[in-house]
C-alpha positions in Angstrom: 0.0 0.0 0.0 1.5 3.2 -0.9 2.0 7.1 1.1 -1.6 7.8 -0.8 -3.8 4.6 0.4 -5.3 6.6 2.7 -8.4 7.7 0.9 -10.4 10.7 2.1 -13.6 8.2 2.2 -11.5 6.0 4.6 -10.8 8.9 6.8 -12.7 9.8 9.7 -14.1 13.2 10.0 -12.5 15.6 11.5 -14.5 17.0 15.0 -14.0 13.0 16.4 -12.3 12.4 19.5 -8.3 13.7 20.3 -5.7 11.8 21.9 -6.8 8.7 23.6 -5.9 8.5 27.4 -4.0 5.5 27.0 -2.8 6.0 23.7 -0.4 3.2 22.3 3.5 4.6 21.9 4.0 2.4 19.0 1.5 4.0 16.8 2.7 7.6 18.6 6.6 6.9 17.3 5.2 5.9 14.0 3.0 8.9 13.8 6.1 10.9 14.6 8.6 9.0 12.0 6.4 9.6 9.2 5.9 13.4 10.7 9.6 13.7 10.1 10.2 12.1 7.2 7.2 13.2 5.1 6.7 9.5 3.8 5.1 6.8 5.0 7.7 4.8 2.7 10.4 6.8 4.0 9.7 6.2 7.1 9.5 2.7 7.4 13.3 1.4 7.8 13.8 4.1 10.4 11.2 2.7 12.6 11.8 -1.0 11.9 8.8 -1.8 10.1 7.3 -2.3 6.5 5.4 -0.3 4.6 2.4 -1.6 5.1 2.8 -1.8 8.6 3.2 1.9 8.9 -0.1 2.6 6.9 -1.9 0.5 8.7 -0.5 1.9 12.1 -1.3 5.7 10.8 -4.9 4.2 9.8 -5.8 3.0 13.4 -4.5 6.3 15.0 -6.8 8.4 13.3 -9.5 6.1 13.7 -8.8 6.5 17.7 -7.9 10.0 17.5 -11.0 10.7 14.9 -8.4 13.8 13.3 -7.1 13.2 9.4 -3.7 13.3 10.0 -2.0 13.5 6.3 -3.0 14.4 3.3 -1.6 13.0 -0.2 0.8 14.2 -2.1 2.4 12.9 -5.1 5.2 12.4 -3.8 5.0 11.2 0.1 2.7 13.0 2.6 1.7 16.7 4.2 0.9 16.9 7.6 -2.1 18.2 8.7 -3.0 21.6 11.0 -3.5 18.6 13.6 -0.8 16.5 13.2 1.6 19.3 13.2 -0.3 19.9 16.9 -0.1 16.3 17.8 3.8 16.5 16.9 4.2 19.7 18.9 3.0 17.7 22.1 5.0 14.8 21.5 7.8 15.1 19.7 9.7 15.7 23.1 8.4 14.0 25.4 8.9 10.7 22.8 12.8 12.1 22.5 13.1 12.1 26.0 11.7 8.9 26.3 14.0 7.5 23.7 17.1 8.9 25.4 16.6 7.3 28.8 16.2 3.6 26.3 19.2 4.4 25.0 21.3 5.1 28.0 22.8 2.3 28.4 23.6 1.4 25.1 27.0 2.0 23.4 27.0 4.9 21.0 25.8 4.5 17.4 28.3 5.8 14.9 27.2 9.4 13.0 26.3 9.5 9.6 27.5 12.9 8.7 27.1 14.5 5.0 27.8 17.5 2.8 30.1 19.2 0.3 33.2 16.9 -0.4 35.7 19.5 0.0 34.0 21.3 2.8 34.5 17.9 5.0 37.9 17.3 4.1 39.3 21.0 4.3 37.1 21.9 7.5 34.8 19.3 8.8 37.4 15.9 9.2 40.0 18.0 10.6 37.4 20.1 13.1 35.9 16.4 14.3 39.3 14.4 14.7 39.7 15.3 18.3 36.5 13.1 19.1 37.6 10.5 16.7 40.5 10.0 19.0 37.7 10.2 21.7 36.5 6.9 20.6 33.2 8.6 18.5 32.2 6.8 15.1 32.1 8.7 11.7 30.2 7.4 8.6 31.1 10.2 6.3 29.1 10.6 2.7 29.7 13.5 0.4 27.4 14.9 -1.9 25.0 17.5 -3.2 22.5 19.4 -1.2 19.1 18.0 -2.1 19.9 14.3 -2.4 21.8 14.2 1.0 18.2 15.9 2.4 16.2 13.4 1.0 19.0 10.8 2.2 17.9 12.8 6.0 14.1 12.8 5.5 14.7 8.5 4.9 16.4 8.3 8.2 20.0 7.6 6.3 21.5 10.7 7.5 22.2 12.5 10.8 23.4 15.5 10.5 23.8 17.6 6.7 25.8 20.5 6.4 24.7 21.8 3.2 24.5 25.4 1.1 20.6 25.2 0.9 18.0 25.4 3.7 15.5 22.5 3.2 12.0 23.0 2.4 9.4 22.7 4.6 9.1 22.1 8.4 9.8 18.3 8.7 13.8 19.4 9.0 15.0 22.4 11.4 18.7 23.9 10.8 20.7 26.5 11.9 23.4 29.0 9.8 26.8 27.1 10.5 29.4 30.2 8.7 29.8 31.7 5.5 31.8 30.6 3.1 33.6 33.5 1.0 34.4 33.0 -2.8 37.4 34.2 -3.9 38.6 35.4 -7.7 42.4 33.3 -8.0 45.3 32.1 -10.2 48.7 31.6 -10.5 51.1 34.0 -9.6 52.8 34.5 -12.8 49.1 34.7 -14.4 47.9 37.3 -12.1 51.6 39.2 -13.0 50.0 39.5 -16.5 46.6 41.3 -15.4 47.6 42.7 -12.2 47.8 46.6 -13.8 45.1 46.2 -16.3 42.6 48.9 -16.1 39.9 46.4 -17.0 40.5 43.5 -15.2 37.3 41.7 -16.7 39.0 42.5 -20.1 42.5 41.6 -19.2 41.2 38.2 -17.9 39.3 37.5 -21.5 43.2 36.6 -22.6 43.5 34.3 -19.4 42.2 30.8 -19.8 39.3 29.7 -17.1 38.9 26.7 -15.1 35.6 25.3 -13.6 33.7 22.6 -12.5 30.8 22.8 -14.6 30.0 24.2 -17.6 27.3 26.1 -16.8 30.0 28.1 -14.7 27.7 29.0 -12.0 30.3 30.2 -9.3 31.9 32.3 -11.8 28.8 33.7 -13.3 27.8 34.9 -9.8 30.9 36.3 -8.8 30.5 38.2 -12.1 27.0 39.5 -11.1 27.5 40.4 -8.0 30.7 42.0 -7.7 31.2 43.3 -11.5 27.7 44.1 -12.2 28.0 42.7 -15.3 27.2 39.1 -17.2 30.3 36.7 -17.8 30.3 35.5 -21.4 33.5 33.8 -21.7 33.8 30.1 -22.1 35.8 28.1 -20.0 38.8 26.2 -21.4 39.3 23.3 -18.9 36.3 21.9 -17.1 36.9 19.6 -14.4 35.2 17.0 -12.5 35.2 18.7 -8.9 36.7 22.3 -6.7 39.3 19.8 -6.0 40.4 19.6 -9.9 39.7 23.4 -10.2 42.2 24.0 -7.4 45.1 21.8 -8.9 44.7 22.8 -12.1 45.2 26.9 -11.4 47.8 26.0 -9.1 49.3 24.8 -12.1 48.9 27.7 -13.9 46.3 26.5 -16.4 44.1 29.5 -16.2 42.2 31.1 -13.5 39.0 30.5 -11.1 36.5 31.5 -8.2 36.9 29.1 -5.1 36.1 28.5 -1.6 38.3 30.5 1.1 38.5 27.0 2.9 39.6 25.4 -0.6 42.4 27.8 -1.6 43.7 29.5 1.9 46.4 27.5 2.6 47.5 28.2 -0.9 47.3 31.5 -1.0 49.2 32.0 2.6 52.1 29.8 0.6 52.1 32.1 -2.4 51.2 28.7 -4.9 47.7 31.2 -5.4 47.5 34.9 -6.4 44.3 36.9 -4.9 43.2 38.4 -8.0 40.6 41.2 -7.0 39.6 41.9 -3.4 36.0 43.3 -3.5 34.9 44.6 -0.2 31.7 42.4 -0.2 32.9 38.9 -1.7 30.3 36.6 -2.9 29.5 34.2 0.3 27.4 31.0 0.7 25.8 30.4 3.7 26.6 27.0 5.3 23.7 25.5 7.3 24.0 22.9 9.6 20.8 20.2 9.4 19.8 17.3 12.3 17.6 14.4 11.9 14.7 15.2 14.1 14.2 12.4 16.9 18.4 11.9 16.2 19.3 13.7 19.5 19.2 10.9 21.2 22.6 9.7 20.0 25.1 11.4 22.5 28.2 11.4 20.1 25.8 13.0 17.2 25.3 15.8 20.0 29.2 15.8 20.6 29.5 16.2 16.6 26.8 19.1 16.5 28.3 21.1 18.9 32.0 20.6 17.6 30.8 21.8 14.3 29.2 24.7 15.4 32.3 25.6 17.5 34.9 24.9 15.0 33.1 26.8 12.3 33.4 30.1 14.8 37.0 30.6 13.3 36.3 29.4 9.7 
């Protein structure tokens, strides 16, 4: 049975009954893993159980609660004005209840996700302390809205990503700004460093980027030149990784990541190129699992992060 087997004809009314005063935890956790998740389907391995199971269990609550709960969607499920109640009066007291369970239990490794270079330049380095304090890592890298939908299945932990998610089912927090930063190779920024024009002077200066679309570029263009980029770039590249090597090779020039290209830069390997006083920045946002606080290490992992990125 799928998220939209609950017809509206199967439904009770709305105006029935609320909360039962001995109402069953199991169907309360489920009701609160599908809150989260915004799937009945993505809900299921979270909780243990099978689809089915979980429809069925969501069926009998609002039968005993006599509230619609969800409503369809094509893809997965929206909460209802009650059931975003219902969650409100729970969802902490369930936590709670789920931390004192776990208590005694040995410390479930964190599954952490985000921006490949981001968790090698910043992240890994920030969290090997606690490694070395005996905390577990499973580390994924990847782009924003897959890793979120990796979160909403119960896969992922905590997601530092460049986009806030959509939607109420996931809560985050700003983690730092990330600045973006115009860079070659010394000798090529010799060659343009008393243009006039230095959008002109660059035409002559081969560009390297990770997609062809340039969209880092094309924004750094916008927002600090005023003006639309029309070059074309002459080595594109798999990753900011590639970009990075292949400037500091002196192929050509880019726009990178502060945390990407600092080191080089304070080594002279990298030329600052312009230095606008408002640089392009990203905002980095730091996403938890809801119900996920129950792990103490992933709260030893939050709160590192959100320290460490202080001084990034």
């Amino acid at each position: 049975m799928s998220d939209q087997s609950l017809a509206a004809e199967e439904r009770p009314a709305a105006g029935g009954k609320r909360l039962p005063p001995h109402a069953d935890l199991n169907l309360l956790r489920t009701f609160l893993g599908v809150y989260r998740s915004g799937s009945f389907t993505a809900a299921a391995p979270g909780l243990g159980l099978s689809q089915p199971t979980v429809t069925a269990q969501m069926r009998t609550l609002e039968q005993q609660t006599g509230w619609e709960l969800f409503t369809r969607l094509p893809r997965g499920v929206e909460p209802t004005p009650y059931a975003h109640e219902l969650a409100t009066q729970i969802a902490g007291p369930l936590d709670s209840l789920a931390v004192l369970e776990d208590s005694g239990a040995t410390a479930a490794p964190v599954h952490l996700a985000g921006p490949s270079e981001l968790l090698c330049v910043r992240v890994l380095p920030a969290l090997a302390p606690l490694v070395a304090d005996g905390v577990q890592l499973r580390v994924t890298q990847g782009l924003p809205e897959p890793l979120l939908d990796d979160m909403r299945a119960g896969r992922q932990d905590l997601v530092i990503t460049t986009r806030r998610p959509r939607g109420r089912a996931l809560e985050s927090v700003p983690l730092a700004d990330e600045e973006y930063l115009l860079v070659a190779s010394p000798a090529w920024a010799e060659r343009v460093e008393r243009a006039d024009d230095l959008c002109a002077a660059l035409s002559a200066v081969p560009m390297v980027t990770y997609a062809e679309d340039l969209p880092i570029l094309r924004r750094y263009w916008r927002t600090v030149f005023g003006k639309q980029l029309t070059a074309r770039a002459a080595v594109t590249v798999p990753n900011l990784y590639a970009v990075l090597s292949a400037v500091n090779a002196g192929a050509g020039y880019s726009v990178l990541p502060r945390s990407l290209c600092e080191e080089y830069l304070r080594a002279d390997r990298l030329a600052l190129l312009h230095d606008p006083e408002e640089p392009p920045l990203n905002t980095l946002f730091l996403v938890q699992r809801p119900g996920a606080g129950t792990n103490p290490d992933l709260v030893r992992v939050r709160d590192r992060l959100r320290q460490a990125a202080l001084d990034w």
